[in-house]
Phi, psi and omega in degrees: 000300171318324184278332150331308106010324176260300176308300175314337182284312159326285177323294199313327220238285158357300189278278175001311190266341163308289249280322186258017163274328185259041177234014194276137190281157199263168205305148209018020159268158185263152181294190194257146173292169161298175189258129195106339175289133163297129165226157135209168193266134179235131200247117195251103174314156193044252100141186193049235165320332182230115168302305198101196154334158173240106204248091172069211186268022169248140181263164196278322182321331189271301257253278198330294155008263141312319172291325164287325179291306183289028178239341193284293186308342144309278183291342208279324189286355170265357161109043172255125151326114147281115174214129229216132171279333194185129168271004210189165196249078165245141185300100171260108178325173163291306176342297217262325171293357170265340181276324186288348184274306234254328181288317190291002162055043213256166194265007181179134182222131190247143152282148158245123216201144185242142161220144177273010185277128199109193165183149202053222158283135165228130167263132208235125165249152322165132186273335206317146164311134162295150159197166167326113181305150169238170179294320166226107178292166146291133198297326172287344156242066171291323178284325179324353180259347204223006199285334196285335171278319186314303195279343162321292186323328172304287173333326177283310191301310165338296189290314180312335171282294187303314188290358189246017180059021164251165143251174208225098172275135171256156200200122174248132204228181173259148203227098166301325194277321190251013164289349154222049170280132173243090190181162151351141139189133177244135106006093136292056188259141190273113193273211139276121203295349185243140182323116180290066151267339162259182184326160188278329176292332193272314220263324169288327187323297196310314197274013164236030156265104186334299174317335211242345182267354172282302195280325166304322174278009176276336198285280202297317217248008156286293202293346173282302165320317176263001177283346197275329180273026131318297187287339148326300163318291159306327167102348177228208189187351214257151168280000000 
């Protein structure tokens, strides 16, 4: 009897430790937000093998970068779930940076993207047709269910800009990482803040200047702050 009594105890402790390995997320997914939390995904474009753009003697991968720490540490210090696609500068396919939007169940997901073209912000939405969710979408069109909140989100983001004296192009473009997102989600590329009549060495200057990537995120993390009382208001988040 004791020796039974001892095996079932064996099982028992045996399963207990499967059950918790295999509830650990698996290497470089981010855990799941709690249920109920305001979240959001800040997706830092390119890095590792794809440089991106070439911004002055910066590749867009570092300027994105940045640009993603100083908005996480904005939100995260207003009490917002921060879930980051990349900390450090490694190669992520679109795929797996959409998986990572999508598993984090977030309530707005910004793309980040730097450029010298231009001038100020241009915020970019998903070209996709809006429609109804279905049971099983296509992975590559997961935003189509979400595009008509994606350009809310624009609009909030828009205004939170504009109130900061910057300017703001808006745009819908076809986007592979967040045509398979399933959440909000905008394109956020950042320009040189001032109309590009000057040098080119002056128009990348800016834009890896610490003062002027503060205030765009100061912008972008007020405009995230009234989406999150947006969505209060409403009681949802679902398209």
């Amino acid at each position: 009897m004791r020796g039974r009594v001892r095996l079932l105890a064996v099982l028992i402790a045996a399963a207990a430790s499967v059950f918790a390995v295999c509830a650990q997320p698996a290497p470089g997914q981010a855990p799941p937000v709690p249920a109920g939390r305001f979240a959001v995904v800040l997706d830092a474009a390119h890095g590792g093998s794809d440089p991106g753009g070439r911004i002055g003697n910066l590749p867009e991968k570092t300027i994105t970068l940045a640009l993603s720490v100083r908005l996480r540490s904005l939100l995260s210090a207003r009490g917002i779930a921060v879930v980051t696609t990349r900390e450090s500068d490694v190669t992520l396919d679109p795929e797996r940076r959409a998986e990572i939007a999508n598993h984090a169940e977030a309530q707005a997901c910004l793309s980040l993207h730097a450029s010298v073209e231009g001038s100020g912000v241009h915020l970019f939405v998903s070209s996709l047709a809006p429609s109804q969710p279905v049971p099983f979408e296509p992975w590559n069109a997961a935003q189509a269910a979400w595009v008509l909140r994606s350009m809310a989100l624009e609009g909030t983001l828009n205004s939170a800009l504009q109130h900061a004296g910057m300017t703001v192009t808006l745009g819908r473009t076809a986007l592979p990482v967040i045509d398979s997102m399933a959440c909000p989600a905008v394109a956020v590329e950042v320009a040189p803040e001032s109309d590009s009549n000057h040098a080119f060495a002056q128009a990348a200057a800016s834009l890896d200047d610490p003062a002027y990537q503060t205030r765009v995120a100061q912008a972008l993390a007020a405009a995230l702050v009234e989406w999150r009382s947006e969505g209060a208001n409403m009681g949802a988040s679902q398209p």
